[in-house]
C-alpha positions as CSV (number, residue, x, y, z in Angstrom):
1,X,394.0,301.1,37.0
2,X,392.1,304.5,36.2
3,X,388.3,304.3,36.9
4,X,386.7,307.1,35.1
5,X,382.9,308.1,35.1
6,X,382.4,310.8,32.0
7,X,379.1,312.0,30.6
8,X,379.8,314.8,28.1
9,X,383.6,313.3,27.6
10,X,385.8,316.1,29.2
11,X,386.7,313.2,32.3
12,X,386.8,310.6,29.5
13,X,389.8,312.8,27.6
14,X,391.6,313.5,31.1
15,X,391.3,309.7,31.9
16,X,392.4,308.9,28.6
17,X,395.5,311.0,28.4
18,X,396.4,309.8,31.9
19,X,395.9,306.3,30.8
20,X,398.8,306.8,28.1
21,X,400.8,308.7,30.1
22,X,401.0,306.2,33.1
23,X,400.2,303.1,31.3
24,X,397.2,302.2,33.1
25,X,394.0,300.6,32.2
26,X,390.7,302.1,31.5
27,X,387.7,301.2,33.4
28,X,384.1,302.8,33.2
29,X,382.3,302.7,36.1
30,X,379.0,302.8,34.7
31,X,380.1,299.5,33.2
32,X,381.1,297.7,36.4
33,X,378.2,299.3,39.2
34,X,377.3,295.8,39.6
35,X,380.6,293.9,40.2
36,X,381.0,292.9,43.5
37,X,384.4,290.9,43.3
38,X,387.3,292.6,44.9
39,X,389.1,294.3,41.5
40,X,393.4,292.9,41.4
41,X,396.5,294.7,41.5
42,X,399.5,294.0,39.4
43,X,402.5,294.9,41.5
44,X,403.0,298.9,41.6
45,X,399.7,299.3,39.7
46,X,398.3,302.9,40.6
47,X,394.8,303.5,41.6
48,X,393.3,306.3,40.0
49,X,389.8,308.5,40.1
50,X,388.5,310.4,37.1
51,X,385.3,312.1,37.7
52,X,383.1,315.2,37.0
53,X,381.6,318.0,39.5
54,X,378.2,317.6,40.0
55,X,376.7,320.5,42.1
56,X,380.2,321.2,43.9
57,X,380.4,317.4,44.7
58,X,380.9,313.2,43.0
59,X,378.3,312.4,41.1
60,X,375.7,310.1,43.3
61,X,377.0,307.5,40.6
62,X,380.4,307.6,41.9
63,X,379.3,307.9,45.5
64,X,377.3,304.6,45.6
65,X,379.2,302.6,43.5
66,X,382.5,303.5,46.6
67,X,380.3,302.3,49.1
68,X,380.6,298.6,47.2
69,X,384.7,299.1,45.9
70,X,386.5,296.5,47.2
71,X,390.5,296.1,46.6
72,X,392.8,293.4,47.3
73,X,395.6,293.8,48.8
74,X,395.5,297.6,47.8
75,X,397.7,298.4,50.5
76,X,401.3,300.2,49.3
77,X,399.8,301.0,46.2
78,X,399.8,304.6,44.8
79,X,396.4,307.0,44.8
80,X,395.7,309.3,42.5
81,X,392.1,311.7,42.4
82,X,391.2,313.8,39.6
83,X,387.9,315.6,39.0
84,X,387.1,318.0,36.2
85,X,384.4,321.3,36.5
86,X,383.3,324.1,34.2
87,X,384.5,326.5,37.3
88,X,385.4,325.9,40.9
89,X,384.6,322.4,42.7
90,X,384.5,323.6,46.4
91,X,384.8,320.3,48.6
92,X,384.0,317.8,46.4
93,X,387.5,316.3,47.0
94,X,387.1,316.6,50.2
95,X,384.1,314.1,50.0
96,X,385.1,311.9,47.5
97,X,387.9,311.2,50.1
98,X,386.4,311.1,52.9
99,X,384.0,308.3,51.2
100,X,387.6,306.9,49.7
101,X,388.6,306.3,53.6
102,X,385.6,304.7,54.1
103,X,386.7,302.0,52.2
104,X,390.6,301.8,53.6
105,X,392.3,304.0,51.2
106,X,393.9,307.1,51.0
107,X,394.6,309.6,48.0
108,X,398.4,310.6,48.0
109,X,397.4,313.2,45.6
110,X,394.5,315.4,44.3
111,X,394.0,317.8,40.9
112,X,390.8,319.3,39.7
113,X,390.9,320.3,35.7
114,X,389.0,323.3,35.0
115,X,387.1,322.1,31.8
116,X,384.5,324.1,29.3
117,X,381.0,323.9,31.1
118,X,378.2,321.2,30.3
119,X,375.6,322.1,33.1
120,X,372.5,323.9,31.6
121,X,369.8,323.3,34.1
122,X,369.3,326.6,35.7
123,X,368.1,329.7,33.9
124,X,371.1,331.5,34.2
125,X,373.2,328.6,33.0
126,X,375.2,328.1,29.5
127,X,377.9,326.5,27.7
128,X,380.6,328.7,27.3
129,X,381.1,331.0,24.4
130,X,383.4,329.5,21.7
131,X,386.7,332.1,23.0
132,X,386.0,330.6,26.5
133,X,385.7,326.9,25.6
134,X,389.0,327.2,23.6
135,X,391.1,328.8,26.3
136,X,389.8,326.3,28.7
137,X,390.7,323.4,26.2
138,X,394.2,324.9,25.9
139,X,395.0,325.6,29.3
140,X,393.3,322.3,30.6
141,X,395.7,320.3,28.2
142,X,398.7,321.8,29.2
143,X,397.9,321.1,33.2
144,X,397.1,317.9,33.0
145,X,400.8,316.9,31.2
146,X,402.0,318.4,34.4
147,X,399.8,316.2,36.1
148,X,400.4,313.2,34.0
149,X,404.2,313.6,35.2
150,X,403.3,314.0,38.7
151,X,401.5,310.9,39.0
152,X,403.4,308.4,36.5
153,X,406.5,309.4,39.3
154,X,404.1,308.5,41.7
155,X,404.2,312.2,43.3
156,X,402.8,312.2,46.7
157,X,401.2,315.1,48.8
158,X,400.1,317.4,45.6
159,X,396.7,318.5,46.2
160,X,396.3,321.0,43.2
161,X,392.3,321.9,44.0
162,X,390.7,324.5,42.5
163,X,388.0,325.3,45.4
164,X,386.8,328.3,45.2
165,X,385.3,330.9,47.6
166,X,382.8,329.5,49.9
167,X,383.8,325.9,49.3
168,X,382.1,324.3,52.4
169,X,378.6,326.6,51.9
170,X,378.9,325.3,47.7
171,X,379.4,321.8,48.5
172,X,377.5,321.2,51.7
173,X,374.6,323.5,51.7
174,X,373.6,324.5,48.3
175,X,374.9,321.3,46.9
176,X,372.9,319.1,49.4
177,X,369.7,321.3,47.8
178,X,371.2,320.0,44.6
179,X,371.2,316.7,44.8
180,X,367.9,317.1,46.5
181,X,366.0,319.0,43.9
182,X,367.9,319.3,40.5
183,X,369.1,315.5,40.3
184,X,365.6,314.2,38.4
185,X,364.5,313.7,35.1
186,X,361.1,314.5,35.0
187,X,361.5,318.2,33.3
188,X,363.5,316.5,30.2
189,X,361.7,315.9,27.4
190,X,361.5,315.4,23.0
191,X,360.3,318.2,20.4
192,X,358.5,315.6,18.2
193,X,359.3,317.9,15.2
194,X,363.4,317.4,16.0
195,X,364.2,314.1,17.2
196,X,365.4,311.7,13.9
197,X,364.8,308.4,16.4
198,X,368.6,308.3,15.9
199,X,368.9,306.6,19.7
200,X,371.9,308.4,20.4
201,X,371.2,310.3,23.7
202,X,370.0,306.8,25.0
203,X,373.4,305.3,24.0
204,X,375.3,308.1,25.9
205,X,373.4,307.7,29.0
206,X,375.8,307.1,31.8
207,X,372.8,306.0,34.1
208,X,371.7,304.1,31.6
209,X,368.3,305.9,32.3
210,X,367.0,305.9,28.5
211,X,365.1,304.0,26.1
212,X,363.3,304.0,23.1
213,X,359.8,303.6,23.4
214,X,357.9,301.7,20.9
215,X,357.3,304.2,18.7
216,X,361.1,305.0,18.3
217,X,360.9,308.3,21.1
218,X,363.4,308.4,23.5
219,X,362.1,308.4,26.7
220,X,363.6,308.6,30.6
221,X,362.8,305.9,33.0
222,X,361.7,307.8,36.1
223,X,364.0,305.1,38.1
224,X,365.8,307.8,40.3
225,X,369.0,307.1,38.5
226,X,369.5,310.1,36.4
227,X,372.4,312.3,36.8
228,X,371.1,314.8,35.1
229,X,374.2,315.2,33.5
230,X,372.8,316.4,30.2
231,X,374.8,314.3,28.4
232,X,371.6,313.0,26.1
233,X,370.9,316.7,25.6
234,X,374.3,317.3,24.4
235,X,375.1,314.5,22.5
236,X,371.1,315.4,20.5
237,X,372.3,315.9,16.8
238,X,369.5,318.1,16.7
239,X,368.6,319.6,19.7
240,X,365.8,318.2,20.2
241,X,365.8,317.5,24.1
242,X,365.0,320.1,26.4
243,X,365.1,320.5,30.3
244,X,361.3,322.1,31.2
245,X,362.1,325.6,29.8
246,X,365.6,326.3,31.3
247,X,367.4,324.6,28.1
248,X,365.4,327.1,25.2
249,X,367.8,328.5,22.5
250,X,371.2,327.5,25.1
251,X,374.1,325.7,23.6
252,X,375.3,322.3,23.2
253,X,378.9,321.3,24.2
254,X,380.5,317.6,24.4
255,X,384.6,316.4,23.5
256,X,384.3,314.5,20.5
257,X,382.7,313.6,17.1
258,X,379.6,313.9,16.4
């Protein structure tokens, strides 16, 4: 069982080539926040993580919905984390596992997948140029078949992280300002003149945070669940959402069709 949270799709291709490579099912987690029956094992069924870096930590997304993960009869089975980031990811395996021992289990291994970059939302913030994102695409593929192997044999005590400098001050300190400050979606809004009232960014919404309004504009829902993930202003066919000023004349990046 992999359970995968994605919002521009780099996690949701990891989790998907993991998935193939091990034979395990899929599971979004914005898809099952509300179950509160303990999930079933098959016998030797692995438990896996798939999840992004948000401000050198888990999403709050993954980090409520842990506090609620039940298992039965999980014990014996194999633990696998993965989390992908645009650069370094500091401690935020070391808090998704601490909130995984919370809960009675323990990862026997860790990876991080450096990925190309998604976040936007400060001024000196961008997707990366076209060179960079295809190195990282290259390099990121060729790492996680490594991984793959290491985790269909059921590998234990790899802990390939990618941390960084200053991993504790990233995670703890400037991420707790973070989540504190840049998780809301008040600054996003529509250029009238852009949006086509396609409905897509409200489709990709992880937080399920969107909705069309009844004159066809996507709107945000003020409900404290945004991620700000920026997946609605990727996935915009035509750029038509912006974040306050910070998003003017910056790139758009997500893996897959449009």
């Amino acid at each position: 069982m992999i359970f995968y949270l994605s919002c521009t799709g780099n996690t949701r291709w990891a989790a998907e080539m993991l998935s193939e490579a091990t034979g395990e099912r899929l599971v979004s987690i914005p898809d099952v926040m509300a179950q509160q029956e303990p999930y079933e094992l098959s016998v030797d069924e692995r438990i896996g993580f798939c999840f992004p870096v948000h401000g050198w930590r888990p999403p709050k997304m993954i980090r409520e919905w842990m506090a609620d993960l039940r298992f039965a009869h999980a014990e014996g089975h194999y633990v696998w984390a993965l989390c992908t980031a645009g650069d370094t990811v500091g401690e935020a395996m070391d808090i998704f596992c601490d909130d995984l021992s919370r809960i009675g289990l323990h990862a026997d291994s860790t990876y991080s997948l450096l990925m190309p970059e998604s976040y936007v939302g400060l001024p000196f913030m961008d997707v990366d140029s076209k060179e960079n994102e295809t190195r990282k695409l290259q390099s990121s593929a060729e790492l996680l078949n490594e991984y793959a192997r290491q985790i269909t044999n059921r590998q234990g005590g790899e802990h390939r992280i990618v941390r960084g400098r200053w991993p504790r001050i990233n995670s703890r300190v400037i991420g707790s300002v973070f989540v504190k400050h840049l998780v809301n979606d008040r600054p996003f809004h529509v250029e009238a003149d852009r949006c086509i009232h396609c409905g897509k960014c409200v489709s990709v919404c992880p937080a399920r945070n969107m909705r069309m309004s009844a004159d066809g504009v996507p709107e945000w829902m003020h409900n404290g669940e945004c991620l700000t993930c920026f997946a609605c202003y990727h996935h915009c066919p035509r750029h038509a959402i912006e974040y306050g000023n910070r998003t003017k004349k910056k790139g758009q990046y997500y893996r897959g069709k449009r």
